[in-house]
N, C-alpha and C positions, 0 to 999 in steps of 0.2 A: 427690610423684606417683610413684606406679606404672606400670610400658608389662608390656604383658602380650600376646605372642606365639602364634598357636596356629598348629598345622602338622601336617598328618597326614592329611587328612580324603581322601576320594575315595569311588569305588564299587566297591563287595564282591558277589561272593554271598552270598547265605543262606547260613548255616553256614561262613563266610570268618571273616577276622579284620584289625583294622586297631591300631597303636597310634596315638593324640593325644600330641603334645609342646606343652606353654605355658612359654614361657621369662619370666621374670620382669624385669625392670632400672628402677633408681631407688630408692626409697626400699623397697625389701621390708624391711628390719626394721622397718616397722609392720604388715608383716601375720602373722596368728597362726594361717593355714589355708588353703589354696588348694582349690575347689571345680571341678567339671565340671558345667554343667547344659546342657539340651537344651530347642529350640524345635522341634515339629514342625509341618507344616501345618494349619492351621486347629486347635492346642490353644494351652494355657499353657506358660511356661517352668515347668520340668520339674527338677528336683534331682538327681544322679545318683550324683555319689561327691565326699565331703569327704575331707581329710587335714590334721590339725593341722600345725602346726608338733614336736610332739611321735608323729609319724608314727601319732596317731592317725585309724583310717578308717570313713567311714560309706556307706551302697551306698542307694539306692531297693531294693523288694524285684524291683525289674523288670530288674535288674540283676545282683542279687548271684548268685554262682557261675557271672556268666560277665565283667563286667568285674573289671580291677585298679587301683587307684590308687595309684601311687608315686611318691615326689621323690625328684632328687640336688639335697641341697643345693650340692655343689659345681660344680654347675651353675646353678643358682635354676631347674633345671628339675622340672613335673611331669608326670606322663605318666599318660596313661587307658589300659590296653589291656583291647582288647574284643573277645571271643572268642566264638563262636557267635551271630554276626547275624542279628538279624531283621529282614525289611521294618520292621516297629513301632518300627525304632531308628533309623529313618531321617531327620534332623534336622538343624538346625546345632548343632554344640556351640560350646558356651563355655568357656572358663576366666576365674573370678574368683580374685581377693584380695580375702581378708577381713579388712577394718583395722575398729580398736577402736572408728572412726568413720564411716568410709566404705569403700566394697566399690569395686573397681577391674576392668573387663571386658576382655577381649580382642575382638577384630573377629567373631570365631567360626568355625568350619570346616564344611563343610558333608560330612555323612556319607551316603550314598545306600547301601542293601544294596536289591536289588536283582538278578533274575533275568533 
Protein backbone atom coordinates (compact mmCIF):
# COMPACT_ATOMS: atom_id res chain seq x y z
CA UNK A 1 0.00 0.00 0.00
CA UNK A 2 0.68 3.59 -0.65
CA UNK A 3 -0.71 6.81 1.85
CA UNK A 4 -0.39 9.61 -0.24
CA UNK A 5 -0.54 13.23 1.49
CA UNK A 6 -1.49 16.39 -0.09
CA UNK A 7 -1.09 20.07 1.48
CA UNK A 8 -0.93 23.28 0.13
CA UNK A 9 -4.31 24.21 -1.26
CA UNK A 10 -6.12 27.52 0.00
CA UNK A 11 -7.53 30.76 -1.67
CA UNK A 12 -5.52 33.06 -4.06
CA UNK A 13 -6.13 35.80 -6.30
CA UNK A 14 -6.19 35.92 -9.83
CA UNK A 15 -2.74 36.16 -10.97
CA UNK A 16 -1.56 34.76 -7.21
CA UNK A 17 0.38 31.68 -6.82
CA UNK A 18 0.03 28.68 -4.54
CA UNK A 19 2.62 25.54 -4.27
CA UNK A 20 0.86 21.67 -3.64
CA UNK A 21 3.11 19.23 -1.72
CA UNK A 22 2.04 15.14 -1.75
CA UNK A 23 4.27 13.34 0.35
CA UNK A 24 4.38 9.69 -0.37
CA UNK A 25 4.88 6.58 2.48
CA UNK A 26 4.65 2.82 2.23
CA UNK A 27 5.37 0.92 -0.53
CA UNK A 28 6.48 3.86 -3.17
CA UNK A 29 8.91 1.61 -4.97
CA UNK A 30 5.92 0.25 -6.91
CA UNK A 31 5.10 3.34 -8.28
CA UNK A 32 6.80 4.68 -11.72
CA UNK A 33 5.21 8.35 -11.73
CA UNK A 34 3.25 10.55 -9.39
CA UNK A 35 0.53 12.69 -11.17
CA UNK A 36 -1.73 15.94 -10.11
CA UNK A 37 -5.32 15.98 -11.44
CA UNK A 38 -8.10 18.32 -10.67
CA UNK A 39 -12.05 17.99 -10.01
CA UNK A 40 -13.92 21.20 -10.63
CA UNK A 41 -17.56 21.82 -9.89
CA UNK A 42 -19.93 20.28 -11.98
CA UNK A 43 -16.90 18.71 -14.78
CA UNK A 44 -14.78 15.49 -14.98
CA UNK A 45 -11.51 14.66 -13.25
CA UNK A 46 -9.20 16.56 -15.02
CA UNK A 47 -5.22 15.46 -15.79
CA UNK A 48 -2.86 18.20 -14.96
CA UNK A 49 0.91 17.41 -14.70
CA UNK A 50 2.73 13.80 -14.57
CA UNK A 51 6.43 13.25 -13.57
CA UNK A 52 8.02 9.81 -13.99
CA UNK A 53 9.95 8.34 -11.76
CA UNK A 54 12.79 9.36 -14.28
CA UNK A 55 11.79 13.19 -13.72
CA UNK A 56 10.07 12.92 -16.74
CA UNK A 57 6.93 15.60 -17.17
CA UNK A 58 3.83 16.12 -18.85
CA UNK A 59 1.32 19.41 -18.41
CA UNK A 60 -2.54 19.60 -19.82
CA UNK A 61 -2.22 22.36 -22.34
CA UNK A 62 -4.43 24.36 -19.80
CA UNK A 63 -1.67 24.47 -17.64
CA UNK A 64 1.57 24.51 -19.25
CA UNK A 65 3.77 27.69 -18.81
CA UNK A 66 2.29 28.47 -15.75
CA UNK A 67 2.33 25.16 -13.46
CA UNK A 68 5.56 23.10 -12.38
CA UNK A 69 5.90 19.79 -11.46
CA UNK A 70 8.68 18.51 -9.30
CA UNK A 71 9.91 15.63 -6.86
CA UNK A 72 12.44 15.41 -4.04
CA UNK A 73 13.12 11.96 -3.95
CA UNK A 74 14.62 12.42 -0.77
CA UNK A 75 11.72 13.43 0.54
CA UNK A 76 9.12 11.04 -1.47
CA UNK A 77 7.83 14.34 -1.99
CA UNK A 78 6.08 16.04 -5.15
CA UNK A 79 5.06 19.29 -5.59
CA UNK A 80 2.77 21.20 -8.23
CA UNK A 81 3.43 24.86 -8.28
CA UNK A 82 1.17 27.07 -9.81
CA UNK A 83 1.61 30.30 -10.98
CA UNK A 84 -0.79 32.72 -12.66
CA UNK A 85 -4.31 31.65 -11.23
CA UNK A 86 -7.23 31.60 -12.76
CA UNK A 87 -10.84 31.39 -11.52
CA UNK A 88 -10.85 28.11 -14.13
CA UNK A 89 -8.33 26.43 -11.85
CA UNK A 90 -10.43 26.47 -9.11
CA UNK A 91 -10.86 22.68 -7.89
CA UNK A 92 -9.66 20.05 -5.68
CA UNK A 93 -6.54 18.63 -6.49
CA UNK A 94 -5.16 15.30 -6.28
CA UNK A 95 -2.13 13.72 -6.09
CA UNK A 96 -1.82 10.04 -7.50
CA UNK A 97 0.65 7.16 -7.66
CA UNK A 98 0.87 5.32 -10.45
CA UNK A 99 1.74 1.44 -9.78
CA UNK A 100 2.21 -0.95 -12.66
CA UNK A 101 -1.23 -2.33 -11.29
CA UNK A 102 -3.05 -0.05 -9.40
CA UNK A 103 -3.08 3.92 -8.96
CA UNK A 104 -3.09 5.14 -5.24
CA UNK A 105 -4.99 8.82 -4.36
CA UNK A 106 -4.63 11.17 -1.83
CA UNK A 107 -7.65 12.92 0.13
CA UNK A 108 -7.27 15.88 -2.37
CA UNK A 109 -6.78 19.83 -1.46
CA UNK A 110 -9.17 22.16 -2.34
CA UNK A 111 -7.73 25.26 -4.50
CA UNK A 112 -10.11 28.43 -4.65
CA UNK A 113 -8.49 31.51 -6.82
CA UNK A 114 -10.73 33.75 -6.51
CA UNK A 115 -11.32 37.75 -6.21
Amino acid sequence: QVQLVESGGGLVQPGGSLRLSCVASGRIGSIYGMGWYRVAPGKQRESVAFITNDAITTYADSVKGRFTVSRDNAKNTVYLQMNSLKPEDTAVYYCKGAGATVDYWGQGTQVTVSS
